[in-house]
C-alpha positions in Angstrom: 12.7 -15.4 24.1 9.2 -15.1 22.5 9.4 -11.7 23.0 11.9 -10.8 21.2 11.6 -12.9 18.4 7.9 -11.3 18.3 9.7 -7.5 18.0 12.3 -8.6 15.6 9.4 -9.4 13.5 7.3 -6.1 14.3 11.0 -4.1 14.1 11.2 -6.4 9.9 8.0 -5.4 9.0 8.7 -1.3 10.2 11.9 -1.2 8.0 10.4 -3.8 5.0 7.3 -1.1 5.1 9.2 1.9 5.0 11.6 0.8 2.2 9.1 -0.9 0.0 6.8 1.3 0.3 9.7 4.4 -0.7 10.3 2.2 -3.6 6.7 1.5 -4.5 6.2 5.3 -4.8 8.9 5.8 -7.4 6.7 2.8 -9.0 3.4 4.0 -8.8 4.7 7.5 -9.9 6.2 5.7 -13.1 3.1 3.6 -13.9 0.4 5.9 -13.0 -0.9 8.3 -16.0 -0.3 12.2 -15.8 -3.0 14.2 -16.0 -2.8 17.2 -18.3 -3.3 20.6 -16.4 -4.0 23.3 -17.8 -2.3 26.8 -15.9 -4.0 30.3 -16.9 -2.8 32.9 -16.1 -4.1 35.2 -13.0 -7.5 32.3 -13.1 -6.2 29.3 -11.6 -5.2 25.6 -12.5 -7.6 23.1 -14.3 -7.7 19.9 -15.8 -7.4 19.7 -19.4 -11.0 18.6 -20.6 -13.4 16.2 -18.8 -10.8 13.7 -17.5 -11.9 11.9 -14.6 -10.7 8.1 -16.1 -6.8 10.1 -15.2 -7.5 10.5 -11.6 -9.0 7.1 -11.3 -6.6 5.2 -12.8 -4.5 7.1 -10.6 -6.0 5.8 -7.8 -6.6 1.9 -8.7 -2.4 1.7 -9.9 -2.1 2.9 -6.3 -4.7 0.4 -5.0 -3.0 -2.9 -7.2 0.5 -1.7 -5.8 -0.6 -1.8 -2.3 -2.7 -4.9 -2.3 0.6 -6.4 -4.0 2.5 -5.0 -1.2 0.5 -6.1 1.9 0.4 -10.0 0.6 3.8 -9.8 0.0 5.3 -8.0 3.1 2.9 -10.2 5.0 3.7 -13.6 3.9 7.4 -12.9 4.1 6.6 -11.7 8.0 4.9 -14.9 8.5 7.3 -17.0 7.2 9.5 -15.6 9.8 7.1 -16.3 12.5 3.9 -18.2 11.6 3.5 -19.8 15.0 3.0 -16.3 16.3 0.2 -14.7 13.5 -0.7 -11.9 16.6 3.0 -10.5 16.0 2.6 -11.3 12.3 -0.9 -8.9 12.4 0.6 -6.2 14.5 4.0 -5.8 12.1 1.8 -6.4 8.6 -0.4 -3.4 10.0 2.5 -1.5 11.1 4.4 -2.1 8.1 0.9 -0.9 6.0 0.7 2.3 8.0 4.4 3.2 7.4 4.6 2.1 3.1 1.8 3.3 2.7 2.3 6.8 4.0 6.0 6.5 2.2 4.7 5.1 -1.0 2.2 8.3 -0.8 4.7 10.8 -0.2 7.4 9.8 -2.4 4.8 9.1 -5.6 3.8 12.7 -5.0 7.0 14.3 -4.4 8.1 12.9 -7.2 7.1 15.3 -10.8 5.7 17.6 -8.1 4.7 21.2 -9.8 4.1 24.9 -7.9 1.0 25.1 -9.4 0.5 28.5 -7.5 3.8 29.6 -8.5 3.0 28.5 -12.3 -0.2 30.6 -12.1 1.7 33.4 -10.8 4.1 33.7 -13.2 2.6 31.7 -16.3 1.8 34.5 -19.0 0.2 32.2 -21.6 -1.9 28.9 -20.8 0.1 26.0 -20.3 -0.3 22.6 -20.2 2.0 20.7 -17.4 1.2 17.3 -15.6 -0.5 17.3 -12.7 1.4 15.8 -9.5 0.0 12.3 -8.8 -2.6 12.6 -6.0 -5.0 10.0 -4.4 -8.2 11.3 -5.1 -10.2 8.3 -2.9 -9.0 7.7 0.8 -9.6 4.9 1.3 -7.0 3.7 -1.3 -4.9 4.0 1.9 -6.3 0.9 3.7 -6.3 -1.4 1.2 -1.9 -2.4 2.3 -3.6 -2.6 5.8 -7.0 -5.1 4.1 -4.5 -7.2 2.3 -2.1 -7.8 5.4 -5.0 -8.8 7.3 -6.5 -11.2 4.8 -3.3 -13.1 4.8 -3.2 -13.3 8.2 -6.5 -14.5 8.3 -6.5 -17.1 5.7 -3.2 -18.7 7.5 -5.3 -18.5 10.7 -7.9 -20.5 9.0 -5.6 -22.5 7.3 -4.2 -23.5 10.9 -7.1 -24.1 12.2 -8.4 -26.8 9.7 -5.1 -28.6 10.1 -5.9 -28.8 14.1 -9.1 -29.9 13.3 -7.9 -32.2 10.6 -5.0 -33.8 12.9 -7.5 -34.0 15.6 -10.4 -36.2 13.5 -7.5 -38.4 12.2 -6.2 -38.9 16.0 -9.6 -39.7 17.0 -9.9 -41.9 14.5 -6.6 -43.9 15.0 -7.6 -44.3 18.9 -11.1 -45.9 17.9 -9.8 -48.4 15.6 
């Protein structure tokens, strides 16, 4: 019985990952700034100016949406089994690994450009908007960092209610 009440909470957190991280890439593709890109012709593709403030905020609205995402996803799992945070770890993980690579793929489907085929083809500059791109990897842990963080601060939080419990037991038994 345990067993399958720890998969139906590994098989929640696959499909909660996979559609809220799918939905959190049309999000972060919506909130995150474009970047102008400038095409030449027969030279290549560059950013317009200096911009490097465009890429990084890239990056940290990616970052706040996933950090949002683990606590959330995470909590819900463990409301639906908190006396079993090992199967609560294992699905928030899972469910980081699969948003996160959904939430990745649809932010930078989505406005995508042939930048090749623009440079081709382009004969004038022009300025389009860069596809959205995360410039830092590690941006890609932090669903994973956030899931684990709950789980460990409702381990701990556990654990000082055992202790708790235990003191006031010991307590009543002396008196």
């Amino acid at each position: 019985m345990a067993a399958k009440k720890a998969s139906a909470v590994i098989l929640a957190g696959l499909i909660v990952g996979l559609v809220s991280g799918a939905a959190l890439g049309v999000v972060w593709w919506q909130l995150a700034p474009k970047v102008p890109l400038l095409i030449r012709p027969d030279t290549g593709a560059y950013p317009e100016g200096f911009q490097p403030e465009g890429f990084l905020a890239q990056d940290v609205t990616f970052a706040i949406l996933a950090a949002v995402a683990g606590v959330a996803v995470t909590i819900g799992l463990a409301y639906m089994r908190r006396e079993s945070l090992g199967s609560v770890l294992v699905a928030g993980l899972l469910a980081s690994a699969v948003g996160t690579a959904a939430m990745w793929f649809v932010g930078t489907r989505l406005g995508s450009v042939d930048i090749d085929g623009l440079v081709a083809t382009t004969r004038a500059d022009t300025v389009v908007d860069a596809p959205l791109k995360v410039s830092m990897p590690a941006m890609f842990l932090i669903w994973a960092i956030a899931s684990a963080l709950v789980v460990t601060v409702l381990a701990l939080s556990d654990w000082l209610g055992e202790r708790r419990a235990q003191r006031k037991a010991a307590a009543a038994a002396d008196v």
